[in-house]
MILUM-513077 format. One line per 3 residues: for each residue x, y, z of C-alpha. Coordinates in nm, 4 decimals. Example, Ala and Ser with C-alpha at 12.3 -4.5 7.8 and 13.67 -1.06 7.14 Angstrom:
! MILUM-513077
1.2300:-0.4500:0.7800 | 1.3670:-0.1060:0.7140
***
This chain:
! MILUM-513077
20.0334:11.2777:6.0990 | 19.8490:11.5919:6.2211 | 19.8619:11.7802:5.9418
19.5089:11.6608:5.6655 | 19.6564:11.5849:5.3525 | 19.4485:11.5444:5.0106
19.5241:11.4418:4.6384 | 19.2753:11.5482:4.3930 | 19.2691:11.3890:4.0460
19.2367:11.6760:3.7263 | 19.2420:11.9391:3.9536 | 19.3850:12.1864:3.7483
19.0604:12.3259:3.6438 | 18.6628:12.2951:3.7064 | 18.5497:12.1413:3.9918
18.8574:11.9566:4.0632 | 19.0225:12.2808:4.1674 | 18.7324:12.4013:4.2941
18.7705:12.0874:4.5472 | 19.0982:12.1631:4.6025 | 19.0850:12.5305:4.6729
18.8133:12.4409:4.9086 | 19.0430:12.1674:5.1225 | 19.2841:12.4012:5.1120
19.1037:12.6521:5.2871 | 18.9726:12.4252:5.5831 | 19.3961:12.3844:5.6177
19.4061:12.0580:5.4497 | 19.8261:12.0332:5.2157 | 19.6100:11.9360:4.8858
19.8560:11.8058:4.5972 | 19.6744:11.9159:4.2588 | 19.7036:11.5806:4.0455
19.7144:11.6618:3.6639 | 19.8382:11.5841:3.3138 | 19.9267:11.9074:3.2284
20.2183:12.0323:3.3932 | 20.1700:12.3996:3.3038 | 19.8169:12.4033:3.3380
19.9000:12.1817:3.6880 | 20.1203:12.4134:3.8094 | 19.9566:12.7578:3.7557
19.6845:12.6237:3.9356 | 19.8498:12.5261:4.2052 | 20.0313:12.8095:4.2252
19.6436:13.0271:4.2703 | 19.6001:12.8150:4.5842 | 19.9182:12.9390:4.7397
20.1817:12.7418:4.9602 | 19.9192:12.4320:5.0805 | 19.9007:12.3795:4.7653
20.1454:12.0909:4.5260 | 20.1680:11.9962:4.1769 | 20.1546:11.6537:4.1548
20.1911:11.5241:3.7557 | 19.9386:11.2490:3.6853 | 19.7799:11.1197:3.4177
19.5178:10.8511:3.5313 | 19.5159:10.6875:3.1608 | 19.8615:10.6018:3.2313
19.9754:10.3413:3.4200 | 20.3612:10.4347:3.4299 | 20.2586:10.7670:3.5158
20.0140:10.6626:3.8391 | 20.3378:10.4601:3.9351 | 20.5465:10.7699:3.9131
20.3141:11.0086:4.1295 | 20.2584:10.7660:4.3629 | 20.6125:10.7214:4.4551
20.6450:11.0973:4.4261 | 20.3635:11.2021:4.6659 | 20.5730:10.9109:4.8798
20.8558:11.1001:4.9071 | 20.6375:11.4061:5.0109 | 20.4080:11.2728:5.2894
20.4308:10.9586:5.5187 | 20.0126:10.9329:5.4554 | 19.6947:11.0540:5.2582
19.3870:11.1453:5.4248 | 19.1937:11.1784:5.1356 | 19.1802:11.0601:4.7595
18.9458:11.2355:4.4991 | 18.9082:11.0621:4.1965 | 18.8231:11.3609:4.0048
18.9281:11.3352:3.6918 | 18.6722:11.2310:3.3909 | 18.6823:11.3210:3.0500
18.3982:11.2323:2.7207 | 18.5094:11.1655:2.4015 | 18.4191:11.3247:2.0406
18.1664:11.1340:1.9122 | 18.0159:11.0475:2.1800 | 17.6287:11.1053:2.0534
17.4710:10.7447:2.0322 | 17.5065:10.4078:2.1597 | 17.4353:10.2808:1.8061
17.7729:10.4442:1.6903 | 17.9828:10.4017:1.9706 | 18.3065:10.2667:1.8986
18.5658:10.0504:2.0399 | 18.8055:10.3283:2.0621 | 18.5424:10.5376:2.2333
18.5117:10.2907:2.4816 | 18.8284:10.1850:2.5679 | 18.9360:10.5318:2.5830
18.6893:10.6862:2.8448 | 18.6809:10.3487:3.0742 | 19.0788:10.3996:3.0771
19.0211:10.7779:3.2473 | 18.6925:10.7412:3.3836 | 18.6512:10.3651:3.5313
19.0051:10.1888:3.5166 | 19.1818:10.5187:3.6300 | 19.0554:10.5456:3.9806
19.0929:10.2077:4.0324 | 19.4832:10.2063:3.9367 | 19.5058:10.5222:4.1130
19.3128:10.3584:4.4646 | 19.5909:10.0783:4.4018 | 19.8852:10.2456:4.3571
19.8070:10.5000:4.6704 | 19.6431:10.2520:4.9100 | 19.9656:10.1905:5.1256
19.9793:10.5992:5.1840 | 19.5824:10.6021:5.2631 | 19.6268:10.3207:5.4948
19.8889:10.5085:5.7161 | 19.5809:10.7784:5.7627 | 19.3841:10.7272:6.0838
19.0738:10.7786:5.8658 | 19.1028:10.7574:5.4736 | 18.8296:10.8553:5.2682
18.8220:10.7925:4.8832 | 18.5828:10.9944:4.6733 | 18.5280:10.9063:4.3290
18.3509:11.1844:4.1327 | 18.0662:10.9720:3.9117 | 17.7461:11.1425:3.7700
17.3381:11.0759:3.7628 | 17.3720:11.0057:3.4261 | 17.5041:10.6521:3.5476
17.2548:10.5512:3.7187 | 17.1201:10.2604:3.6124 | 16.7570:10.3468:3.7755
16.6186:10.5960:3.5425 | 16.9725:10.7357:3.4367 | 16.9590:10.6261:3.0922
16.8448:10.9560:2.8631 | 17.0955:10.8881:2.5580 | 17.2936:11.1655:2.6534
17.6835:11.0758:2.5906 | 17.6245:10.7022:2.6429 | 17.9858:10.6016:2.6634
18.0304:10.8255:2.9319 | 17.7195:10.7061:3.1695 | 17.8270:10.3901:3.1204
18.1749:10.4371:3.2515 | 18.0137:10.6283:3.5330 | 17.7951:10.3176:3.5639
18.1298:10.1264:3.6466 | 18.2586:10.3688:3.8166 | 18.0439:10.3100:4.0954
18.0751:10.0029:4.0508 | 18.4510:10.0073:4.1241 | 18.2952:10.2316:4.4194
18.1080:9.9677:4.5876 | 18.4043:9.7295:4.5328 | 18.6797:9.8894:4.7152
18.4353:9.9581:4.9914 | 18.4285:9.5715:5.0409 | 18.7537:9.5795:5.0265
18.8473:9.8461:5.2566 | 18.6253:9.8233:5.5787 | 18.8358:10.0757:5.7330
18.8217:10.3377:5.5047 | 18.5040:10.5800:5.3483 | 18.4460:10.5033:5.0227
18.1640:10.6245:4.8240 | 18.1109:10.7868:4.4786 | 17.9349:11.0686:4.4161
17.7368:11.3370:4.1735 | 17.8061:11.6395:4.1914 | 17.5481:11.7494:3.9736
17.5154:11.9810:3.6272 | 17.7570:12.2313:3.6846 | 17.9235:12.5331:3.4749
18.2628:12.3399:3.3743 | 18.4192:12.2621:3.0140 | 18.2007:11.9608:3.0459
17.8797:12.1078:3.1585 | 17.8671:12.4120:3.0011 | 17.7643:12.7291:3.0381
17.3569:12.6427:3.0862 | 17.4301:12.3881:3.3758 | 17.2178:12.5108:3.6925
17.4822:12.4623:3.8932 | 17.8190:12.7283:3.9950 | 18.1258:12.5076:4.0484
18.1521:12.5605:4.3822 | 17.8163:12.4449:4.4511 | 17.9745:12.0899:4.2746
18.2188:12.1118:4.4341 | 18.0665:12.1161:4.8129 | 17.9010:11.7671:4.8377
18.2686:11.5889:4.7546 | 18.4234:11.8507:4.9775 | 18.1589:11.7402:5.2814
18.2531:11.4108:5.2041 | 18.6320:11.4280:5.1977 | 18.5505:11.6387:5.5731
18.2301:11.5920:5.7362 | 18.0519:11.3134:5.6306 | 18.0070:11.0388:5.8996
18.2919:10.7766:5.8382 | 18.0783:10.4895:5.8777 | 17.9126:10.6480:5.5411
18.0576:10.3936:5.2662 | 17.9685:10.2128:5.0089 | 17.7220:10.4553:4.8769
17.6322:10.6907:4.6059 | 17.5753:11.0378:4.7109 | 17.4098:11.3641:4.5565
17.3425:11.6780:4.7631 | 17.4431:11.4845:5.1376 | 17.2085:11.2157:5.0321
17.1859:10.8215:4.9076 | 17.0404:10.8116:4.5687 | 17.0289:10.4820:4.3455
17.2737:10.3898:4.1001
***
């Protein structure tokens, strides 16, 4: 029970293994959650023996099941849970042409996902003497002046997401539970033009998984701060 342990969700790349990396460097055994198993597995071999493959795909219900008992297996308790892992879909340009399939497909990752994945790991968060869930949501949800047309589909699972956030805060009075932007940053998603180097994302859900105050729940954070969703 000493010893800090952390899962991150798509950490093989971006800033989910820019979050891991990070833990793993303030001496925190981070498991790398991921789909991929090569991809998972290079990355965590980069980060060296505190770092653990963990196979997940958060679209998959069978599969959540599966790490969880897993990481169960590895660890008597979790410290802390990033819900990291987001994807958008092709095609998504305009509300006007969204699709069912577009929909159902990013809520599954985005929204549903961390939710399932909260579930399924709750009785190894519990066992921490303070648990902190982060779930990784963006500006573009926000509901106060967030709306700009960019990748609709995707803001509105964000949207959810912190919806989901506020939710399990309710739920868990014990535990910190808060989502949070990390702002434009140079990833696959972002692109090369975002203002942002992915370890600057990557700090504010690292303070929060560390630093923040525990009492801090409930809320949606950018740069240390409460902004409105």
């Amino acid at each position: 029970m000493n010893e800090q342990v952390a899962l991150v969700t798509g950490a093989n790349k971006g800033i989910g293994f820019e979050v891991a990396r990070q833990l793993a460097a303030k001496n925190f055994r981070v498991f790398l959650g991921a789909r991929n198993e090569k991809a998972g597995r290079e990355a965590a071999a980069k980060l060296g023996e505190r770092a653990t493959f963990l196979k997940l795909d958060v679209s998959s219900r069978r599969s959540i099941r599966d790490a969880a008992a897993e990481l169960a297996r590895s660890t008597d308790h979790l410290d802390v849970l990033v819900n990291n892992a987001g994807i958008i879909v092709d095609g998504d340009e305009a509300i006007l042409k969204a699709t069912a399939d577009h929909f159902e497909t990013t809520l599954r990752t985005n929204t549903l996902g961390p939710l399932l994945v909260a579930q399924a790991f709750h009785p190894l968060l519990a066992k921490s003497r303070a648990a902190r869930i982060i779930n990784v949501s963006s500006s573009g949800g926000q509901l106060t002046d967030g709306a700009d047309g960019w990748a609709p589909v995707y803001c509105i699972s964000k949207t959810a997401l912190n919806g989901v956030t506020v939710q399990l805060a309710a739920a868990l009075p014990k535990f910190a539970v808060n989502s949070v932007c990390p702002g434009w940053v140079r990833t696959d998603m972002g692109g090369a033009n975002a203002s942002l180097s992915v370890e600057e994302g990557a700090a504010g859900i690292v303070w929060l998984a560390t630093e923040a105050p525990h009492e801090l729940t409930g809320q949606f954070i950018k740069r240390r701060k409460q902004i409105l969703w």
